[in-house]
N, C-alpha and C positions, 0 to 999 in steps of 0.2 A: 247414067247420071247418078251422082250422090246425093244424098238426103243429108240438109245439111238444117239444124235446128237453128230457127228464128232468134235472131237476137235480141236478148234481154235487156233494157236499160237497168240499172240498177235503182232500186225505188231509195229517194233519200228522205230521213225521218223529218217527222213532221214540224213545221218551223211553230215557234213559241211566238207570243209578243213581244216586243221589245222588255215590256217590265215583267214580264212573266221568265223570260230568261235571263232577267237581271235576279229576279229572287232565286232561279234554279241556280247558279254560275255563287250567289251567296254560300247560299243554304252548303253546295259543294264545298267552298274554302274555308266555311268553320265547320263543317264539320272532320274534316281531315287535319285542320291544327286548333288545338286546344289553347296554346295560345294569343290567336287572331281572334278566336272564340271571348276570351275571356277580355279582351284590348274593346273589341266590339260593342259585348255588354257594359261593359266600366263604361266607354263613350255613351251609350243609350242613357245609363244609371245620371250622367253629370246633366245631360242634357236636356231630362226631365227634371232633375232639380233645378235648373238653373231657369227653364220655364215657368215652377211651379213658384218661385222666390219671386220672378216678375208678375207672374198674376195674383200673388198675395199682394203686395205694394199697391199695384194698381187698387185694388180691391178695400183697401184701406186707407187709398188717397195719401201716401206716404210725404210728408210734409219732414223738413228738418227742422229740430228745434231751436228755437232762437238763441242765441249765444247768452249768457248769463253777465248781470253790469255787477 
């Protein structure tokens, strides 16, 4: 008889969570283009200003002034 070694499954790497491999699969395509990079920040940079302008208004009860007779 031959001696034949047991068969190996191959172990496959460990699965992430869903949003945990949404940040790795990010963090991957900007860091590889510097361009996507920089489109990403600028979208972050507009979208807190654009929040921070709605919660001043709010904040100040933002009224238009009334037209001039």
């Amino acid at each position: 008889m031959s001696t034949v070694a047991p068969a190996v499954e191959p172990v496959a790497p460990a699965r992430s969570s869903g949003l945990a491999a949404i940040f790795e699969h990010t963090r991957y395509v900007l860091g590889e283009n510097r361009v996507t990079a920089f489109a990403f920040g600028l979208l972050i940079v507009i979208v807190f200003a654009r929040c921070s302008v709605l919660m001043w208004f709010h904040t100040i009860r933002w009224r238009p002034t009334p037209p001039r007779r």
